[in-house]
C-alpha positions in Angstrom: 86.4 109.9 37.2 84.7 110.4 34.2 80.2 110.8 34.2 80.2 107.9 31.3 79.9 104.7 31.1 83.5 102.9 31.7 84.8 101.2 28.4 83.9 97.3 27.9 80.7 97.9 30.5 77.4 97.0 28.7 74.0 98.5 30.5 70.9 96.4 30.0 67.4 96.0 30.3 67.5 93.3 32.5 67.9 93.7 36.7 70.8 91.4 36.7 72.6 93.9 34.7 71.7 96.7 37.4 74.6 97.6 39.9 73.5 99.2 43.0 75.4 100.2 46.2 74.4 100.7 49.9 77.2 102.7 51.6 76.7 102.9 55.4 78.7 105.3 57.7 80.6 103.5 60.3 79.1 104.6 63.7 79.1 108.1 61.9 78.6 110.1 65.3 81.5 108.8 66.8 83.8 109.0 63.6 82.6 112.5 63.4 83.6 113.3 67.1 87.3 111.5 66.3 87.5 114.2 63.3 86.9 117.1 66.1 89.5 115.5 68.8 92.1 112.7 67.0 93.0 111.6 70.6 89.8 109.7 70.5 90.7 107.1 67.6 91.0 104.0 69.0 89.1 104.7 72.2 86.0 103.8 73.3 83.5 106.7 72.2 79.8 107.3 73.4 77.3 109.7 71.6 74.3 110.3 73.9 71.3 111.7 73.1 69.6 114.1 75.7 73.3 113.7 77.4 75.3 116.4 78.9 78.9 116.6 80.2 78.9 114.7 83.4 75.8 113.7 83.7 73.9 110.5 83.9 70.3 110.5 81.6 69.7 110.5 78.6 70.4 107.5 75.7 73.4 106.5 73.8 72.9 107.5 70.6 75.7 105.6 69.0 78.5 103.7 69.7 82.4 102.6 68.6 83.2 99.2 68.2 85.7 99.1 70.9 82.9 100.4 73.3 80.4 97.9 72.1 82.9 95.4 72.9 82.7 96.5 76.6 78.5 96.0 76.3 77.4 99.7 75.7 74.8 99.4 72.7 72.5 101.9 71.0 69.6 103.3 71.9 70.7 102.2 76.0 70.1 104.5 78.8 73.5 106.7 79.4 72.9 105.1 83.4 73.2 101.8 82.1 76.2 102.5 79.5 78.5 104.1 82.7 77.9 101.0 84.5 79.5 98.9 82.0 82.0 101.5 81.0 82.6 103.9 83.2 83.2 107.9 82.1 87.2 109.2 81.8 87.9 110.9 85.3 84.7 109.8 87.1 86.1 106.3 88.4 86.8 105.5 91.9 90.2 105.8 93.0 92.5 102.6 92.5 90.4 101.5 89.3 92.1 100.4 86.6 89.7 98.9 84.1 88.6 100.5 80.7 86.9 103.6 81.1 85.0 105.0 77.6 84.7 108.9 76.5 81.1 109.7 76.6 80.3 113.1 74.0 76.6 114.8 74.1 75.3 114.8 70.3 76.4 117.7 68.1 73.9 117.6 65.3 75.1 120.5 63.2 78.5 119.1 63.1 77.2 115.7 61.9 75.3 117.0 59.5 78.3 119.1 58.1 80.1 116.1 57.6 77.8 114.5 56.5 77.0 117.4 53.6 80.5 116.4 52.7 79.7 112.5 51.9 76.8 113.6 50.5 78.5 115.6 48.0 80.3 112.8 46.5 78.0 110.4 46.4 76.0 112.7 44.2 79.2 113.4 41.9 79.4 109.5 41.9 76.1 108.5 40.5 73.2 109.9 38.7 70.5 108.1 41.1 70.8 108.6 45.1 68.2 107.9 47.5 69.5 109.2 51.0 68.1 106.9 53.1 68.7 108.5 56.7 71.6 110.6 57.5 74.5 108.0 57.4 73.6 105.5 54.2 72.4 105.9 51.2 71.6 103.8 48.2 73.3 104.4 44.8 72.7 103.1 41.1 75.6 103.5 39.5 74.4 100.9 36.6 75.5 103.1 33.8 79.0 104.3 35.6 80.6 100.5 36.0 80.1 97.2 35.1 79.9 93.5 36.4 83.1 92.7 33.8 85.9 91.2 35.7 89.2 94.0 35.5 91.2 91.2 33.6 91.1 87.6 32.3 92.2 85.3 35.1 91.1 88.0 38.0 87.8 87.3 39.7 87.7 91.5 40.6 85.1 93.5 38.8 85.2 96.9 37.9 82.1 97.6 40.0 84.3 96.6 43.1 87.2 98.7 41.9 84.2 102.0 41.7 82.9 101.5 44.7 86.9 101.2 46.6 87.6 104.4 44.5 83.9 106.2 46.3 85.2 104.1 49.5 88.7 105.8 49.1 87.5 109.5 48.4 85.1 109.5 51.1 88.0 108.7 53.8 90.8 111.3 52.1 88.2 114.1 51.4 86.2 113.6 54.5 88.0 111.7 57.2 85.4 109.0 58.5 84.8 105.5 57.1 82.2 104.2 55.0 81.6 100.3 54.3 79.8 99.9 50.6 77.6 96.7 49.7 77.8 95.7 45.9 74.9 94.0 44.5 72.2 93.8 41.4 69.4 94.6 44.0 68.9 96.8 46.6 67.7 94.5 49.7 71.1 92.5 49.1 73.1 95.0 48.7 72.0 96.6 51.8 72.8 92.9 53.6 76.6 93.3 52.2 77.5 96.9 53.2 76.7 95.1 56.8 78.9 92.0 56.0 82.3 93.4 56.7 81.8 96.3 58.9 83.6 98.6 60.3 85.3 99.6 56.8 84.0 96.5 54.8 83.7 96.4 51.4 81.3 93.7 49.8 80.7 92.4 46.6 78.3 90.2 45.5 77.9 89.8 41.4 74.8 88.2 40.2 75.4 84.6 40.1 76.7 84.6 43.7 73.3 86.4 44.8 71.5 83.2 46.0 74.1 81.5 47.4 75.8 84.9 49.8 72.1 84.8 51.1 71.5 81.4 52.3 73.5 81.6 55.7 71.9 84.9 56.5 70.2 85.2 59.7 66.7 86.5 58.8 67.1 89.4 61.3 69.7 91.2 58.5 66.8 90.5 55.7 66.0 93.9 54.5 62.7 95.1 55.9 62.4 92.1 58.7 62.6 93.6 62.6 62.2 91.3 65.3 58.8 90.9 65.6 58.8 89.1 62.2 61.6 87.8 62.8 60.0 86.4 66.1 57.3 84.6 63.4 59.4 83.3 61.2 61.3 81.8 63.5 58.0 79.9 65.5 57.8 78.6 61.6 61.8 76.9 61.9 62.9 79.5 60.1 66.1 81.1 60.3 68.1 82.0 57.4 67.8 82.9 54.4 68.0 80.1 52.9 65.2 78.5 55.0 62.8 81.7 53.9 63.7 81.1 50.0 62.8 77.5 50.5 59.7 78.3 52.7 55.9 77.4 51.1 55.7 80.8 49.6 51.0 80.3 50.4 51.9 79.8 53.7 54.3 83.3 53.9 51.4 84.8 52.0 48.5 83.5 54.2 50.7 84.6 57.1 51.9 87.7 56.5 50.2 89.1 53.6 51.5 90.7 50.5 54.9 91.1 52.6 55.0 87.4 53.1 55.7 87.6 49.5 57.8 90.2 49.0 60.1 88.9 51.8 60.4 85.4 50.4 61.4 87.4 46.5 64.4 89.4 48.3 65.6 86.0 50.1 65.9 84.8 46.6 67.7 88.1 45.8 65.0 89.0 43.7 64.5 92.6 44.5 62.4 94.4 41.5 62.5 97.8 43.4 64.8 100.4 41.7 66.9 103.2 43.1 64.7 106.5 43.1 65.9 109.6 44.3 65.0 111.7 47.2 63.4 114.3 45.1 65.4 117.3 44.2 68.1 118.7 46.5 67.9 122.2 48.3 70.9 122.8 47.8 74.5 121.7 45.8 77.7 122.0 47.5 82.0 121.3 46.3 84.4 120.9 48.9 87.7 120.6 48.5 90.8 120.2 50.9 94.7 121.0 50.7 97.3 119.2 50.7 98.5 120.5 53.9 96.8 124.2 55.9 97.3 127.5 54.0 96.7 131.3 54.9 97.7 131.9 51.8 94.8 133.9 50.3 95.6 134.1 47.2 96.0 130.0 46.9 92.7 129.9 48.9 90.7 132.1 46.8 91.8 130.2 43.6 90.3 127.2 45.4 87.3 129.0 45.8 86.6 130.4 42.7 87.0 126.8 40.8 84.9 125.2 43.4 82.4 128.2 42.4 82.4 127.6 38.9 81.9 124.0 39.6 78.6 124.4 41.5 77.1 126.8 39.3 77.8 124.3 37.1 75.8 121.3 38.4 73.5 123.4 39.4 72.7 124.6 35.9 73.2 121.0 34.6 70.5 120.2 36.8 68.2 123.0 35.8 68.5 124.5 39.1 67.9 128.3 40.2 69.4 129.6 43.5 68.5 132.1 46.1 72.1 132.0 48.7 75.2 131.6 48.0 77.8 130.2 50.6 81.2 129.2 51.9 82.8 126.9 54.2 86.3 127.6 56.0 87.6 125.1 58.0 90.8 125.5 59.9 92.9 123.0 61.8 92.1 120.7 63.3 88.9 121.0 62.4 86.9 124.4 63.5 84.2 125.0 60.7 82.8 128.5 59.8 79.9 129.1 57.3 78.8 132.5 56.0 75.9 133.0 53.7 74.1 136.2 51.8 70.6 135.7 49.8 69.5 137.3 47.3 65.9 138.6 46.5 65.4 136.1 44.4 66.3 132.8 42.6 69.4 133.3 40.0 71.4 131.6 37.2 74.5 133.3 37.2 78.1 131.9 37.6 79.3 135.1 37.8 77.1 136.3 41.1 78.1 132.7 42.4 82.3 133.7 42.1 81.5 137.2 43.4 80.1 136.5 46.6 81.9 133.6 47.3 85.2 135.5 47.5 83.5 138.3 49.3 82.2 136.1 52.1 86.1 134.8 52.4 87.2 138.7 53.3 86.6 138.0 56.3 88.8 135.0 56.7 91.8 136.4 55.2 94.7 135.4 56.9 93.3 132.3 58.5 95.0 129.1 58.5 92.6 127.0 56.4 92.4 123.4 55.6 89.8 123.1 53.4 87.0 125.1 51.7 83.8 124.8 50.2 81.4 126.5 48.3 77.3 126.0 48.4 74.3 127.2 46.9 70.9 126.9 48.4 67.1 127.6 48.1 67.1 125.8 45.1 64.1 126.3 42.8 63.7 124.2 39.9 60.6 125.6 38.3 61.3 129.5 38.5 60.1 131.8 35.8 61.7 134.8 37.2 65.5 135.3 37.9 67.3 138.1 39.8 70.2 140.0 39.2 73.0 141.5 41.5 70.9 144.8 40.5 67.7 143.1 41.2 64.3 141.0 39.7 64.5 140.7 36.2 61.4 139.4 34.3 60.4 138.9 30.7 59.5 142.3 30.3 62.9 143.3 32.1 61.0 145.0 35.1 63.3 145.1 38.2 61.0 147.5 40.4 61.6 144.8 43.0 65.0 145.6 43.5 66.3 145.2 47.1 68.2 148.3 48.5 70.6 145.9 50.2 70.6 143.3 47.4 70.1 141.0 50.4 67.2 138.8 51.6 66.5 141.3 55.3 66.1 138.5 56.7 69.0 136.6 55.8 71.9 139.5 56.6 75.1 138.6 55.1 77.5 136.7 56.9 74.8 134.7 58.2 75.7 131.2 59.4 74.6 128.4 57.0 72.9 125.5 59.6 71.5 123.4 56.7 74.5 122.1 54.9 72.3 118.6 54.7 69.1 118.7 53.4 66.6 115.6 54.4 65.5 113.2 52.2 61.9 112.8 51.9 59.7 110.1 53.5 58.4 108.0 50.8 57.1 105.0 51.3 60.3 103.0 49.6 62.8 105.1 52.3 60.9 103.4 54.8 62.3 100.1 57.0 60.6 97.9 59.7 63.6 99.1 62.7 64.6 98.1 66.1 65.8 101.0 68.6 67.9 98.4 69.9 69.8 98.4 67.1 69.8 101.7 66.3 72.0 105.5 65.7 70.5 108.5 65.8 69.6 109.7 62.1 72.1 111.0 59.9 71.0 111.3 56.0 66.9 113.4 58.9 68.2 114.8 61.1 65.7 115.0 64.0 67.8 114.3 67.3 65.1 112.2 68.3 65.4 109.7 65.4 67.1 106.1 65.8 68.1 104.5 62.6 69.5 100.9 62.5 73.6 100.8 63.0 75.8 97.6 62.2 
């Protein structure tokens, strides 16, 4: 996929014109649980927070759909969860109802995997705003366009983008994503719910207004249930009843938010998509078509996924302090080495270099897929160093390590911050219910609860 606009698309001034998606992980902790053990797809799977094997506290931290069916929701004491779905091996003898397959959270998996969708999302828009750990907003205004694919066909090419984002995200990483389409964010966000697990939604400008009207007002972007609660002592319930409220009466009741609220049931959303601020790091992956120990196959991979993030990163005006790898071999057992340098550089070459010398110590390992990363990103550095060390304007390098390594980053050091969080602006922020929530993916504090479909 090319970085320019698409032929025939037309960008304009106007929001209508805008194209925005919210993609949303499908109950991300699970699906990343199924990629460490396949046996699991298809079964009822249970993340718990503060759980441990065989025990009984803690809180679920997400959820599959088949074990929501059997009442275990997010955010619900573990105690609770194993009385409406009991744990695999722990049921009394003669029982024969469904039992679910409860897994304590493993953060620095997720947020592997989820360096991986975060990846792509990047290479498939100029604008992200990570919004939590598993969704993110995207304007991909001047990528695609609201044209239809051909006369007579009611398909647009921004749906055909986002299923081609939708389809990489699946063969590259392995867990599903459901995208909203829209010319705003709060309704686009509403659509990448509409479908889920897996959905795809897509809702062109002149169909705004009328996919809102049967919303409840609890999937309103920015309403939890305590507004929710108000509006609804007020006969309101959709909507369609909030765009056709008295808009003094939202304002008198609930402030500048009253308005705001009544604007994105009207699908007028003015907000654009601003990103997160600059990344800490840029990262290619890239998987084979079937598991290799061939090195010298692997290593090609490497280099070319090298050459590729030194690319971006220079694109981007980006220095870089560590350079790193990912090996992951079947079925899915992931290894990350990394070596810093003294100091921030520019250099493809350094970036090849240690890249295949971190793989020396795989060689001969069955590997699926590989990736390379650069991190400790500095964007406004004056100096940059060399493999021989610092070199300023005047070409000193008295600072030259005698390793050529950061002491306190020894080589071979594994990399635990393949995701970087998103900051905590004001815009990133939403009015949430724990009862409806995962733990964060796209901040990654164990403690966080996000809102999940």
């Amino acid at each position: 996929m090319t970085t320019g606009q698409l032929p025939g698309t037309d960008v304009g001034e106007d929001p209508v014109d805008r194209i925005i998606f919210h993609v949303d992980m499908d109950c991300f902790y699970a699906s990343c649980e199924r990629l460490k053990e396949p046996s699991l797809d298809g079964r009822p799977v249970i993340v718990g927070m503060g759980y441990e094997h065989g025990e009984t506290h803690g809180a679920v931290a997400t959820a599959s759909y088949e074990a929501r069916a059997h009442g275990v929701e997010s955010a619900q004491p573990i105690r609770q969860a194993l009385d409406a779905l009991p744990r695999v091996g722990h049921t009394d003898a003669g029982y024969d109802g469904p039992v679910g397959h409860y897994r304590p959270v493993d953060m620095e998996f997720y947020k592997d995997i989820a360096s991986e969708v975060k990846s792509i999302l990047h290479e498939c828009a100029e604008t992200v705003r990570e919004v939590s750990i598993d969704e993110a907003y995207l304007d991909v205004t001047d990528r695609t366009g609201w044209d239809t694919v051909s006369d007579g066909d009611t398909r647009t090419l921004a749906e055909g983008y986002a299923r081609y984002i939708k389809d990489r995200i699946d063969r590259e990483v392995g867990v599903p994503a459901s995208i909203g389409v829209a010319p705003d964010m709060a309704t686009a966000k509403i659509a990448s719910d509409f479908e889920k697990p897996d959905g795809l939604t897509v809702v062109p400008p002149a169909t705004v207004r009328s996919f809102l009207e049967p919303i409840p007002i609890d999937d309103i972007h920015g309403i939890g249930p305590v507004t929710a609660r108000e509006l609804r002592e007020h006969g309101i319930e959709t909507a369609g009843g909030l765009a056709s409220a008295d808009r003094t009466m939202l304002i008198t009741q609930f402030g500048s938010r009253g308005e705001e609220l009544y604007e994105r049931a009207r699908g007028e959303d003015s907000r654009v998509v601003t990103p997160s601020g600059n990344p800490k790091s840029l990262s290619r992956e890239s998987a084979f078509t079937a598991s290799t120990d061939d090195s010298a196959q692997i290593r090609e991979k490497i280099q070319a996924l090298a050459g590729d993030v030194a690319t971006r990163a220079r694109s981007r005006g980006a220095l870089y302090r560590t350079i790193g790898i990912k090996i992951v071999s079947p079925p899915f057992d992931v290894n990350t080495r990394a070596r810093s340098l003294p100091g921030p550089i520019d250099d493809p070459d350094v970036v090849s270099t240690i890249a295949d010398e971190l793989y020396t110590e795989f060689v001969g390992a069955t590997v699926r897929k590989v990736g390379v990363r650069v991190s400790n990103l500095d964007f406004g550095a004056s100096d940059q160093v060399t493999l021989s060390g610092f070199e300023n304007e005047q070409g000193d390098t008295s600072r030259q390590s005698d390793s050529g390594t950061d002491p306190d980053t020894p080589t071979g050091e594994t990399l635990l911050d393949w995701v970087d969080p998103p900051d905590t602006t004001d815009d990133a922020t939403e009015e949430r219910s724990i009862s409806e929530g995962q733990a964060s993916l796209f901040s990654f504090s164990d403690s966080d609860v996000d809102p999940q479909e």
